[in-house]
N, C-alpha and C positions, 0 to 999 in steps of 0.2 A: 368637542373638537374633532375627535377622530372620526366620526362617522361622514364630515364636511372633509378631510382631509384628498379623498381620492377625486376628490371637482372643485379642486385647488387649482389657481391661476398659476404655472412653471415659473412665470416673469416673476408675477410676485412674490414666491416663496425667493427669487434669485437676490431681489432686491431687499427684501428682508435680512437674508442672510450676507447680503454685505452692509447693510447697515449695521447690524450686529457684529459686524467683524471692527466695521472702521471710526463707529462712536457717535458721527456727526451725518445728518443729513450732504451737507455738503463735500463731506470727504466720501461718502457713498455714492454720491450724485458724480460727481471726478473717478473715479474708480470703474464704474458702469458708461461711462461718459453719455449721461442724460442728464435732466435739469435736475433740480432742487424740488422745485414742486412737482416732478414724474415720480420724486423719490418719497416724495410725503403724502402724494396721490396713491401708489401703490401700496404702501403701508396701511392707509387710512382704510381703503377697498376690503386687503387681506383681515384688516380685524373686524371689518363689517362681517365679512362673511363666514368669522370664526367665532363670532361675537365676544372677545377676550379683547384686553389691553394690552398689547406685545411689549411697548416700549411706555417708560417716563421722562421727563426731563430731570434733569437736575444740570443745573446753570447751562450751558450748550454743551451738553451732552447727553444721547439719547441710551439710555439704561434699560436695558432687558428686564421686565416684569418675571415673575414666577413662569405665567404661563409663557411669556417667551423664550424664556429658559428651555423649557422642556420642548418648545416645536423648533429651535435652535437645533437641537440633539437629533430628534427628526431629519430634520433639510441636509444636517451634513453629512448624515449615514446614508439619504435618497441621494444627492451628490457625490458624493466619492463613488456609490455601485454603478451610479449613469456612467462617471468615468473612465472607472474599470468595466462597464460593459462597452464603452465607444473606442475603447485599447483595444479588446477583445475580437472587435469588427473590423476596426483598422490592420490588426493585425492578421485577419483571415485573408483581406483582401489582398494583403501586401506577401504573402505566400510567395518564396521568390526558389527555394532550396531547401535540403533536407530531404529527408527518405521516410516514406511509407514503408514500413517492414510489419509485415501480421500474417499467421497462418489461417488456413480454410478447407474444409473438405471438399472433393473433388466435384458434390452435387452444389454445394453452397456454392462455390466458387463460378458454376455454369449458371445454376437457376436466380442467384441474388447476387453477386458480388461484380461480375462481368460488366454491367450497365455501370452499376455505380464507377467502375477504375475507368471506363471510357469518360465518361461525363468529367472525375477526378481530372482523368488526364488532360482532357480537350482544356479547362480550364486555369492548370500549373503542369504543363508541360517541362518546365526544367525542374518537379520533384522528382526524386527517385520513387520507386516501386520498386518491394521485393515481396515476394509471394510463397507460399511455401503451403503448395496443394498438396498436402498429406489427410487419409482417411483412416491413421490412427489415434485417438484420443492421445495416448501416453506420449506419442511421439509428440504431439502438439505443444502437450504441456513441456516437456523437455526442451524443445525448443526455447518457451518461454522462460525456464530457468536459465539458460546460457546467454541468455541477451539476444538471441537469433533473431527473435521476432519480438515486436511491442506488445500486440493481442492476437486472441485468436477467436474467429465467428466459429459455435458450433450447437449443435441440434442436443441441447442435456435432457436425456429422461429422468423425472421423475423422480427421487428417491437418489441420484448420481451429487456427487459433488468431485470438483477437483481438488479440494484439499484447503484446508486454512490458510495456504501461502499463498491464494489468489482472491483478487477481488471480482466476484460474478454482478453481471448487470442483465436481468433478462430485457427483451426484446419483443418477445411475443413469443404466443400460444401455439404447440403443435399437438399431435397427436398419428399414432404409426395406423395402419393397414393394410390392408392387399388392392390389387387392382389384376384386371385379368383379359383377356381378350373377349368381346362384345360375340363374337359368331364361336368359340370353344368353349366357352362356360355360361350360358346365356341363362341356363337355372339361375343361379347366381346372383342373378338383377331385378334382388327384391329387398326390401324392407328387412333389417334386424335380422341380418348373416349370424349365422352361430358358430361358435369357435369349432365347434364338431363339425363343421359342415367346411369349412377350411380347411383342419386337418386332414380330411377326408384326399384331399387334393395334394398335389405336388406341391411343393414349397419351393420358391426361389429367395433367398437371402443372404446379407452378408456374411465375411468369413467369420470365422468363431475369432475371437481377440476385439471385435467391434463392440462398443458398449447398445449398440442399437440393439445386437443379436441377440447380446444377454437381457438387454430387457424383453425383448418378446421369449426366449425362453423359461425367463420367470412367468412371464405370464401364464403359458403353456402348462408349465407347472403347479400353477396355482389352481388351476383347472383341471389339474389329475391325465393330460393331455400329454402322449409322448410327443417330441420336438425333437423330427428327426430330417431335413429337410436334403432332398435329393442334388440341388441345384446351389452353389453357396458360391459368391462372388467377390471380390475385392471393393468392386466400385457398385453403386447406383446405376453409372451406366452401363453396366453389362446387366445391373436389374434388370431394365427396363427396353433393352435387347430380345432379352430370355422371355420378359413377358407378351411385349407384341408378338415375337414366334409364337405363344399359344403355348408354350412349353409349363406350366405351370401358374399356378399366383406368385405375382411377385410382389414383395417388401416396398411399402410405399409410406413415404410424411406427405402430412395432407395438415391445412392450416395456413401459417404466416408464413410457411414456403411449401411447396408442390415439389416432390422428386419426380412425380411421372403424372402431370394432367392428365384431365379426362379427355378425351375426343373420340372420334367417330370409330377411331379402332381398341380404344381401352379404356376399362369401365372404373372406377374404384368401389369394392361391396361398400356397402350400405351395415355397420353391424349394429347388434343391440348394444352395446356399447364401445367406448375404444378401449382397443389392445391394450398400449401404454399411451400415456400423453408425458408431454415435456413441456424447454420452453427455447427456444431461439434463445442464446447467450454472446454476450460478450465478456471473455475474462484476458485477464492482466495480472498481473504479479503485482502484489501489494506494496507499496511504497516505491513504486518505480515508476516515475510520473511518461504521460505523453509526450512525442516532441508536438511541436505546433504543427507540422505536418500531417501526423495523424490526426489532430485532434478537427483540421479542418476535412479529413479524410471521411474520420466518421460522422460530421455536420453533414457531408454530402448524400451517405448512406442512410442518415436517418429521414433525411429531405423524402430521399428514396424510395425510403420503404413508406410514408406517411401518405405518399401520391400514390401508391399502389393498394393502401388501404383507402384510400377515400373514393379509389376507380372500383374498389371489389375483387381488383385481381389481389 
């Protein structure tokens, strides 16, 4: 029977299961408001095509077999999720009020998040939006203990966790590197970069307290490489300032988000392996549900990102 289940007729599993409810072909047939023989047609069909006996008589009434027993048990747990899934849809659409509150860092927030609150907004214009573009991890999470913000989007490398008092949901795969000016470092734009040959160069990255910096610091470290970078910045955007100036390599995530594409004026090396890798996250405080707002916030943002993976950007 289960392998026949998933090229099952909907009607007739519906009809089935109000005859199971209501005893009689004809209290089923009034219930469904269809005939009597649509109700002993559809029955007849579903046990063809299950080859079981669903139902017996016993004087006029129709009595669940074994095995109708058991696909009974089936139909009402596939019914009740269709229905809490048609709540679920209903309730997206119906999206009337309420507040988006989540934090993001100041690159997330330009290169992923921006498109998505347009789209958000164009579509529930009377929800609120609050935002909280902070590029410190700690602060974020603090945030999230206070009630400030519901979640927050952020880039975790590796070996990072925020702590057992949050739930992480990753998103997708990054990983860190340099990028550099195409006409000042043109050596550069070849196959399997070596960490010596980076060092070797001016470093532009963020300020020390960012858990990015300390992951490439470890790395650095790991490799017997002092990590002493002349250039050290608050945001991504001033990375990526400093690097088209020519002034240095700058600190680049390259993956399921870009801090600084490649084009015509800046290149990202090529290394024999990556620095660090991460993963795109979503976290939240544990046991402290979404409101419906968000949770159609982040539908939208996954829409997002799934159209951006199937284009290649």
């Amino acid at each position: 029977m289960a392998s026949d289940l998933p090229h099952l007729n909907l009607e007739q599993l519906r009809i089935f299961q109000c005859l199971a409810t209501a005893g009689s072909v004809s209290g089923a047939a009034r219930n469904l408001c269809v005939t009597g023989p649509a109700v002993s047609y559809g029955i007849r069909r579903l046990e063809e095509r299950l080859g079981v006996r669903l139902f017996r008589r016993e004087g006029r009434c129709n009595v669940l077999t074994e095995e109708g027993k058991i696909l009974l048990q089936t139909t009402r747990a596939m019914f009740s999720e269709l229905a809490a899934g048609q709540a679920r849809l209903d309730a997206y659409r119906s999206v009337q009020s309420g507040t988006v509150r989540f934090g993001v860092p100041e690159m997330l927030m330009h290169r992923l998040m921006q498109p998505v609150l347009q789209e958000f907004h164009a579509d529930h214009p009377d929800v609120g939006i609050e935002v909280k573009a902070e590029n410190h991890f700690n602060r974020l999470l603090d945030d999230l203990r206070k009630g400030l913000t519901e979640f927050m989007l952020v880039t975790l490398p590796d070996g990072y966790s925020p702590g057992e008092e949050f739930e992480v949901t990753e998103l997708g795969r990054f990983s860190y590197s340099f990028a550099a000016s195409r006409s000042l470092f043109p050596e550069l734009q070849h196959p399997n970069v070596l960490l010596e040959e980076i060092a070797a160069c001016p470093l532009i990255t963020l300020n020390q307290g960012h858990i990015a910096r300390e992951a490439l610091h470890r790395a650095f470290e790991g490799k017997g490489i002092a990590f002493q970078p002349p250039f050290e910045c608050e945001s991504m955007s001033l990375i990526e300032d400093f690097t088209r100036a020519g002034l240095g390599l700058g600190f680049v995530i390259t993956g399921c988000v870009e801090s600084l594409p490649e084009d015509e004026d800046v290149f990202v090396l090529r290394m024999d392996r990556p620095l660090v890798e991460g993963s795109l996250v979503l976290v939240r405080l544990k046991g402290r549900g979404l409101s419906l707002a968000s949770k159609v916030f982040l539908s939208v943002l996954e829409a997002f990102r799934s159209s951006r993976s199937d284009s290649g950007t």
